[in-house]
C-alpha positions in Angstrom: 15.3 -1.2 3.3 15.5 -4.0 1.8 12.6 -6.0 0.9 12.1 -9.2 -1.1 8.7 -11.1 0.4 7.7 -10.8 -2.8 10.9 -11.8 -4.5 11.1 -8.1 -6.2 8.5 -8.8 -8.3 6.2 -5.3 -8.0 9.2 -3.8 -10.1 7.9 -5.7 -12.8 4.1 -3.8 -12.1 6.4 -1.0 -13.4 8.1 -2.2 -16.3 4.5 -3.0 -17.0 2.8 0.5 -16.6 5.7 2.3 -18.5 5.2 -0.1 -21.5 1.9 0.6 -21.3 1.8 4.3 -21.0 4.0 4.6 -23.7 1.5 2.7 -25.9 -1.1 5.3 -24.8 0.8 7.9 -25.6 1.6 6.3 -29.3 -2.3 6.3 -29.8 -3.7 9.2 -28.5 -0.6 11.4 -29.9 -0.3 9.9 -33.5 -2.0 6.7 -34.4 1.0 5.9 -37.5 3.6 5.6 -34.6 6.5 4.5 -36.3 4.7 2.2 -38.7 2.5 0.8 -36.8 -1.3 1.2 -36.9 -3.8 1.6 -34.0 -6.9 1.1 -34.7 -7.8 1.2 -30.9 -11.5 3.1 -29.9 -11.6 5.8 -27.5 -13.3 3.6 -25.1 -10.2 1.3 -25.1 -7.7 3.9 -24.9 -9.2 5.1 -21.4 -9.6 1.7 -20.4 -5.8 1.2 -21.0 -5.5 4.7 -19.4 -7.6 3.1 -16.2 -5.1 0.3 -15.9 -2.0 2.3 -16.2 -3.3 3.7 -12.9 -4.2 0.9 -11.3 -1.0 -0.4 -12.0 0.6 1.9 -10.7 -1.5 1.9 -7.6 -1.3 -1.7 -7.0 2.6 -1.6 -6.9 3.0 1.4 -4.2 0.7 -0.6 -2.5 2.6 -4.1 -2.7 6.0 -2.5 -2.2 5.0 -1.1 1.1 3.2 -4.3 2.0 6.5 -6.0 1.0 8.6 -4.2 3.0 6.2 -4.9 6.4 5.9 -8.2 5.6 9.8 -8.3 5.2 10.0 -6.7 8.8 11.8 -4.1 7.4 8.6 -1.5 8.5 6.0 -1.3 10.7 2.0 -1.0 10.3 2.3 2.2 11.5 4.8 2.7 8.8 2.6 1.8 6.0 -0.3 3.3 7.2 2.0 6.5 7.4 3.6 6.1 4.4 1.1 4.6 2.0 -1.5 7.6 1.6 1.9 9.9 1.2 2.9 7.6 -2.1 -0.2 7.1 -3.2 -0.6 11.3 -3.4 2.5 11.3 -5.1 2.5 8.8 -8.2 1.8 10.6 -11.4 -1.6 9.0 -13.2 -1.9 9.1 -16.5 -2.3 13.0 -18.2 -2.8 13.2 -22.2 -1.6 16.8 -21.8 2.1 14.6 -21.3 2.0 12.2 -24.5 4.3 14.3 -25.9 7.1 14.0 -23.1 6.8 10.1 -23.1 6.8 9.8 -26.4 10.0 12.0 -26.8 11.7 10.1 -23.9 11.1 6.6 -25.1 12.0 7.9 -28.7 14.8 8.9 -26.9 15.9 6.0 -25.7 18.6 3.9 -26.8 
């Protein structure tokens, strides 16, 4: 399939989430990250939590609207499809700071 109503731009809604989770991760696992300081509330932290979801939400939802509006699907494809995604995305889970943190720490 190949897309592009949107002119690719939900991969960007990812890019997005990832930085953010990582940032989550950073202050809910250990505040000093690397030097830097968060002085960040609980409340904000879920809030930032709340969005990483939505985020990730939003950009199932615009890649399959992007790919019927592309007339690469169907409705009946998206309607199929969509509640399959959404079921499958992973929201965000403080019991996997750890892994993010390692994997971007990890990166090159």
């Amino acid at each position: 399939m190949s897309g592009g109503f949107f002119d690719y731009q939900d991969h960007r809604l990812d890019y997005m989430a990832e930085l953010l989770r990582f940032e989550i991760a950073k202050c809910r696992k250990n505040p000093e990250w690397m030097g830097h300081q968060s002085d960040y509330s609980d409340a904000f932290i879920a809030e930032m939590s709340k969005t990483y979801n939505q985020l990730r939400e939003l950009r199932i939802r615009l890649h399959r609207l992007d790919w019927v509006l592309s007339g690469d699907d169907g409705e009946d494809t998206y309607f199929q499809e969509l509640p399959v995604e959404l079921g499958e995305f992973e929201v965000d889970d403080p019991d996997k700071d750890d892994e993010w943190l390692a994997q971007r720490n990890n990166d090159p």
